[in-house]
C-alpha positions in Angstrom: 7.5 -15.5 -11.9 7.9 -12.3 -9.6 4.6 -10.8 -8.7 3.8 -7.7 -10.7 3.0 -4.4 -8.5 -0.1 -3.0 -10.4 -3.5 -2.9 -8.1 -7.0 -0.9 -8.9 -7.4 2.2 -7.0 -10.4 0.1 -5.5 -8.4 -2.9 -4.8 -5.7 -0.6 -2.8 -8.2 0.8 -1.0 -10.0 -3.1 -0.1 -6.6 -3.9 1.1 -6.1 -0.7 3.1 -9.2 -1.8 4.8 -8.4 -4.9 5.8 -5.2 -3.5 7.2 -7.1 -1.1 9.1 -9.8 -3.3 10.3 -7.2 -5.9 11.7 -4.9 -3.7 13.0 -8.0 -1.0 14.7 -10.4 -3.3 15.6 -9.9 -7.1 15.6 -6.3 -7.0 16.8 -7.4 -5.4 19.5 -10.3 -7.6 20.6 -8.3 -10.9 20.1 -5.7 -9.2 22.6 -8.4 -8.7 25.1 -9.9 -11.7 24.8 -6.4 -14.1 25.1 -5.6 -11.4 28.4 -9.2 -12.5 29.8 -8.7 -16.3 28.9 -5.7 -16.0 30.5 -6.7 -14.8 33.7 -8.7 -18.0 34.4 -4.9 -19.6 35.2 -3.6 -22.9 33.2 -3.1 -21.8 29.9 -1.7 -25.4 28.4 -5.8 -26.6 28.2 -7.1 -23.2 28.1 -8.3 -23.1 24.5 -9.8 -19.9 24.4 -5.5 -18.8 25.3 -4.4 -21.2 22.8 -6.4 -20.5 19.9 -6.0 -16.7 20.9 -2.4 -16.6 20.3 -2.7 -18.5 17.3 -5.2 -16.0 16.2 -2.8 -13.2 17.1 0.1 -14.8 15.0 -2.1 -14.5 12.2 -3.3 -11.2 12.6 0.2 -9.9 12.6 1.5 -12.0 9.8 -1.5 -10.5 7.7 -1.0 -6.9 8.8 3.2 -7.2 8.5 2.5 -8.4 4.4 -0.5 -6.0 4.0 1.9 -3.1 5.1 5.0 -3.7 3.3 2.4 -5.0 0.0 0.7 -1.4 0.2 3.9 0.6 0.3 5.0 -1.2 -3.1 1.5 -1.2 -5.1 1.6 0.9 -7.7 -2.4 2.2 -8.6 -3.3 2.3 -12.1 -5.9 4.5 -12.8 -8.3 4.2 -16.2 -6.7 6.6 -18.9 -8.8 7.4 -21.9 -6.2 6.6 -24.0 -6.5 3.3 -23.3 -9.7 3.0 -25.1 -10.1 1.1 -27.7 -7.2 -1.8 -26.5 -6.7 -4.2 -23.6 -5.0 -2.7 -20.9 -4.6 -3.2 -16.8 -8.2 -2.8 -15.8 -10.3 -3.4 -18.4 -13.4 -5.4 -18.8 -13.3 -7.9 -21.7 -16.0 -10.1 -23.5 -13.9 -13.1 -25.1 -15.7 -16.0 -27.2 -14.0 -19.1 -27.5 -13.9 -21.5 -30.8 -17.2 -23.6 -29.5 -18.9 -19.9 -29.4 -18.9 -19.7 -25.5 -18.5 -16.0 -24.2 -17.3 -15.0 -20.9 -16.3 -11.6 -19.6 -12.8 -11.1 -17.7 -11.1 -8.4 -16.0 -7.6 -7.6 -15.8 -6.4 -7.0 -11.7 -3.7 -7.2 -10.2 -2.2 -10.3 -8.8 -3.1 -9.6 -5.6 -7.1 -9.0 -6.0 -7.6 -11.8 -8.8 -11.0 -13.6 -8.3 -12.0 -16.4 -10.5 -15.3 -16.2 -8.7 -15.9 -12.6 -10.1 -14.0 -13.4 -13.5 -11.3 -11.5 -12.3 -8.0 -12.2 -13.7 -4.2 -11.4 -12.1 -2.4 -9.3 -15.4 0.0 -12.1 -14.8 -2.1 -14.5 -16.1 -1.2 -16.0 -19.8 -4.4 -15.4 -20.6 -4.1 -11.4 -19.5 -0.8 -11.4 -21.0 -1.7 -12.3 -24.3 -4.6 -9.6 -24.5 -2.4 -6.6 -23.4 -2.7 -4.4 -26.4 -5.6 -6.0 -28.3 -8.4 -4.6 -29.7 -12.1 -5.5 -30.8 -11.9 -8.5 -33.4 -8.4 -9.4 -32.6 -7.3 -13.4 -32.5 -5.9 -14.7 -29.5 -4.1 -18.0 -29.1 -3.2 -18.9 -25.4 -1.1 -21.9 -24.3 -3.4 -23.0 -21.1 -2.6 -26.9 -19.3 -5.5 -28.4 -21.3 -4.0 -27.1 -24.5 -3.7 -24.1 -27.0 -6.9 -22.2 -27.2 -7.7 -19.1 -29.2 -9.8 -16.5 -28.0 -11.7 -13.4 -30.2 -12.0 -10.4 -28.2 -15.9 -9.3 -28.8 -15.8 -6.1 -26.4 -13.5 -4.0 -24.4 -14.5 -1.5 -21.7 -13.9 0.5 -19.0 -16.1 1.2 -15.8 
């Protein structure tokens, strides 16, 4: 499944600084650190050279995706039309059949966090609440099974 290119404006901006920060200031200090290691000659068992470079590979990989991801992200801001429903970057408060309640929010795929309750819109889960409203049903196929979910609460920060 293609990745969708929705983000919160404070997700676009987390990623624009990580961008910055690796490209301003630890690109730079890795670079002076692998020219420093190596000065001190053999570079085949220098690991401060060795895991340098490495580092460096990584910092550019990151920075070349973060660029070309920020130029496609499209930021969704919070309309207040969208009150009332389930839309991209809302907060919702879901109760399961065995009464458990957990809240989720609907991000973007590439600021998801399960640790946060944060779910990627391209989630079956999101993609079956898109549109709801308070009260609605929701059955979602997940690997364990089908599992319907009742939407207590929607809202926006």
């Amino acid at each position: 499944m293609a990745k969708s290119h929705y983000i919160t404006r404070e997700g676009w901006h987390a990623l624009d600084q990580e961008l910055k920060f690796l490209w301003k200031i630890e690109r730079p200090q890795v670079t002076q650190a692998v020219s420093d290691a190596a000065a001190l000659g053999d570079r085949s068992e220098n690991a401060e050279y060795i895991y340098g470079k490495r580092r460096l590979r990584e910092i550019d990989r990151r920075v070349r995706f973060l660029t070309k991801r920020l130029d496609v992200l499209k930021i969704v801001d919070y309309s207040p039309a969208q009150e009332g429903k389930v839309f991209f970057g809302a907060w919702i408060e879901l109760e399961n059949e065995q009464g458990d309640i957990n809240q989720y929010r609907i991000v973007g795929c590439d600021e998801f966090d399960p640790a946060k309750h944060w779910i990627s819109v391209d989630s079956p889960v999101a993609r079956a609440l898109i549109g709801k409203q308070v009260d609605d049903e929701v059955s979602v196929e997940t690997p364990s099974g089908k599992v319907t979910l009742y939407i207590n609460k929607i809202w926006y920060k």
